[in-house]
N, C-alpha and C positions, 0 to 999 in steps of 0.2 A: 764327277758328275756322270761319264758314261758307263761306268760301272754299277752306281745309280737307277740306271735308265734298266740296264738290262736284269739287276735284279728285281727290279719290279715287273718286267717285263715274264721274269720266269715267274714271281708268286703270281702272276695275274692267273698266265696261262695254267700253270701244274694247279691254282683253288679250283679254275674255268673245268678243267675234266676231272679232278677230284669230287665236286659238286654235281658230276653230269652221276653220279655213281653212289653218293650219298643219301641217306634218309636220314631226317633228322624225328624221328618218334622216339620214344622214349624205349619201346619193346626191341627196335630194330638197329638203334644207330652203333652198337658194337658189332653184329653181324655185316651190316654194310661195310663197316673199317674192314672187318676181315675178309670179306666182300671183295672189297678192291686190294685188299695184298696178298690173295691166293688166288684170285680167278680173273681180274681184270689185266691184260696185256699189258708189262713194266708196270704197274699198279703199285708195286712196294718202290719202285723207283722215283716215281712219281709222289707218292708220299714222304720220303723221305728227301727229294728236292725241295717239296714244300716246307718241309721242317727247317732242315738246313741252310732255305734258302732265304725265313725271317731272319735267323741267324746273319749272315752273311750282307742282307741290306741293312743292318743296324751297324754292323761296324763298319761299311762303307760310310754310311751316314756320320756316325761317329769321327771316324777319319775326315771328312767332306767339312765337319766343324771346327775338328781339330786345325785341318790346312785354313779358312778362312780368319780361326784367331790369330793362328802362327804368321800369316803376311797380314793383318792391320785390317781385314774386309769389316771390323764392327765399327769403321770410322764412317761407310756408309750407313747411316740411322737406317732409312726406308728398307733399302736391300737387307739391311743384316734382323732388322724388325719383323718381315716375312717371312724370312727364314727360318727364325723362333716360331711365331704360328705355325709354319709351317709343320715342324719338329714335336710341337706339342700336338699338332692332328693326326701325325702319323703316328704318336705315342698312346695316345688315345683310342685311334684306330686299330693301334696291336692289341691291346692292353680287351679292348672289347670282342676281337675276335678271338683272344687265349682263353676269354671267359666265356665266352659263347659256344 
């Protein structure tokens, strides 16, 4: 769970100044990427946490579902029922921003 926390905590932050640096036009939005990984300050670092770091909350999460089947947690319905919601919002959530 607190591994969890913190990777969401870094995609929050590394999209939050990624975005501050971003254009999304259609003329412009490759020169901004390159934008931010040759002229913004750790700009490629920061890009590349952001990559790294959906990577990284998915197999936390992964892991996080694995430990709850492995000790019996889907014997709570309600608990283990949100947490499915939960899983499919944040799949949805990626899945819209990969496309985006």
């Amino acid at each position: 769970g607190s591994l969890l926390g913190i990777c969401l905590m870094v995609q929050i932050l590394t999209g939050l100044f990624l975005a501050m640096h971003y254009t999304s036009d259609t003329m412009t939005a490759f020169s901004s990427v390159t934008h931010i990984c040759r002229d913004v300050n750790y700009g490629w670092l920061i890009r590349y946490l952001h990559a790294n770091g959906a990577s990284m909350f998915f197999i936390c999460l992964f892991l996080h579902v694995g430990r709850g089947m492995y000790y019996g947690s889907y014997t709570f319905m309600e608990t283990w029922n949100i947490g499915v919601i939960l899983l499919f919002a944040v799949m949805a959530t990626a899945f819209m921003g990969y496309v985006l």
